[in-house]
N, C-alpha and C positions, 0 to 999 in steps of 0.2 A: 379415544380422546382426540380432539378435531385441532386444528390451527386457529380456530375460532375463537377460542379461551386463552391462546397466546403461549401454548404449550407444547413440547416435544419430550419425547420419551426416546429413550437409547437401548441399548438390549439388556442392560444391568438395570432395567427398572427404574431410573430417576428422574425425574420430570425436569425439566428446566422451562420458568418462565422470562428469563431472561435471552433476550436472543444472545449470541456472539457469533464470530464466523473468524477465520484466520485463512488467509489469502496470500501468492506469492509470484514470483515469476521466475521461471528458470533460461528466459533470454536475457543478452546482454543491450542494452539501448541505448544508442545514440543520438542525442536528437541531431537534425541535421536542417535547422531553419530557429531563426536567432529569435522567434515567437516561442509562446508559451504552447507545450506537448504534452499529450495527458501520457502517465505512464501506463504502459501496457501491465495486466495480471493477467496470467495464466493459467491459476492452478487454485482451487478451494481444495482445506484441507479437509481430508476424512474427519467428522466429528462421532467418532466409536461406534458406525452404525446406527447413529438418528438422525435424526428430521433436520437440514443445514435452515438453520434460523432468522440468517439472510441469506436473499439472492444473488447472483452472481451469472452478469450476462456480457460476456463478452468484455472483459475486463472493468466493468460497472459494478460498483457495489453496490445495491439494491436492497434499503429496508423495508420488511414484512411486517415490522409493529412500530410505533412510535413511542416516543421513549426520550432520556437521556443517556449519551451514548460517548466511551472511553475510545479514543483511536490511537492508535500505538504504531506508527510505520519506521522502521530500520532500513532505509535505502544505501546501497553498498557503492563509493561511488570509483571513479577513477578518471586518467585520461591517456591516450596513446602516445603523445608528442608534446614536444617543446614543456619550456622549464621557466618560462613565466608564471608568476602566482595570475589562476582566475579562477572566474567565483563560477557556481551552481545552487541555482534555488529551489527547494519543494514547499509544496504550499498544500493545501485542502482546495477541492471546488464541490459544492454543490449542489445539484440542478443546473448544473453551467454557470455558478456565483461565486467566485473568490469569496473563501472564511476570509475576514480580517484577523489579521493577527496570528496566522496560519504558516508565515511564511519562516523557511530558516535558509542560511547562507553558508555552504564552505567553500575552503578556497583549497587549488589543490597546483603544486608546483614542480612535484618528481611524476613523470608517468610511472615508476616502480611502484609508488605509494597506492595504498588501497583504504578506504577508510568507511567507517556506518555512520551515517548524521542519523541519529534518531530524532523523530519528531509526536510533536503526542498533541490532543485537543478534545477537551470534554464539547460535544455538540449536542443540540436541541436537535432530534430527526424527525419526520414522520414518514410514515409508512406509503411506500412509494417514494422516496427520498431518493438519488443516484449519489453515491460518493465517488469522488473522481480525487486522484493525488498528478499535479500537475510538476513540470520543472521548464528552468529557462538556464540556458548558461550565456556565459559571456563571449564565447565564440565558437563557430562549430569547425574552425580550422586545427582542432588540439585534438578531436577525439574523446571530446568528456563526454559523461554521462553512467548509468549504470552499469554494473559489471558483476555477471555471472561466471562460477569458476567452478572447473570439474577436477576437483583434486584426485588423485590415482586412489582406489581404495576407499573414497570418505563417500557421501551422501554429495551432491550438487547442492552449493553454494547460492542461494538465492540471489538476483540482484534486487530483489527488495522483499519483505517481509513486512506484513499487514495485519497488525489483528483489530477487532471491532466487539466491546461486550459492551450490552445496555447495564447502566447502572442502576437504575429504577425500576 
């Protein structure tokens, strides 16, 4: 069975015509310029031995079919200094285009504090599409930004988690 028909097979047999893909990063990021930074990804996850249904090129999400598509990103964030409340923004871009209505804001005041803004966005993709998750903060003299953490014993702590299933 080809990619042609918009299908992939796993080794238990099950076809999926739905792409999805779940993407992550195990660095911690800081941006360090008061412009907008796309976030780096790392790391596609094993999809149980089949065919990975989108691409993924160098931290680009890259769709193989067109579709309607669920995006589900848990960015983990923090900052090193100071104890003024400032913000942090993630947003959607793609093809190099801010989604409208894409963007979300936290604000973050203890450097102790550690926290997930989840953000989600059902988009129209088509194949060849780049998905990009961008962020801006409001100063780069704090140390904000994502944060990856290697607890003693556990699995590494992603600083952001990405997953992408076509609904259609």
């Amino acid at each position: 069975m080809g990619l042609s028909d918009s299908r992939s097979q796993n080794k238990g047999g099950r076809d999926y015509r739905k792409a999805f893909g779940q993407f992550s990063s195990n660095r911690t990021q800081r941006p360090n310029t008061l412009k907008p930074t796309e976030v780096e990804l790392d790391s596609q996850e094993d999809v149980a031995g089949g065919v990975h249904t989108i691409d993924f090129d160098k931290g680009d999400i890259v769709m193989k079919q067109s579709g309607m598509y669920l995006f589900i990103a848990g960015p983990q964030i923090g900052k090193v200094r100071g104890t003024t409340p400032r913000w942090i923004d993630f947003w959607v871009r793609v093809n190099n285009i801010d989604v409208p209505n894409s963007n979300i804001r936290a604000v973050l005041q203890d450097p102790q504090e550690k926290t997930v803004v989840p953000m989600n966005s059902v988009l129209p993709l088509n194949r060849g599409d780049t998905l990009n998750i961008m962020m801006a903060t409001e100063t780069i003299d704090e140390g904000m930004g994502l944060e990856a953490i290697e607890p003693d014993g556990e699995p590494t702590i992603p600083s952001i988690i990405v997953t992408v299933v076509q609904l259609d």
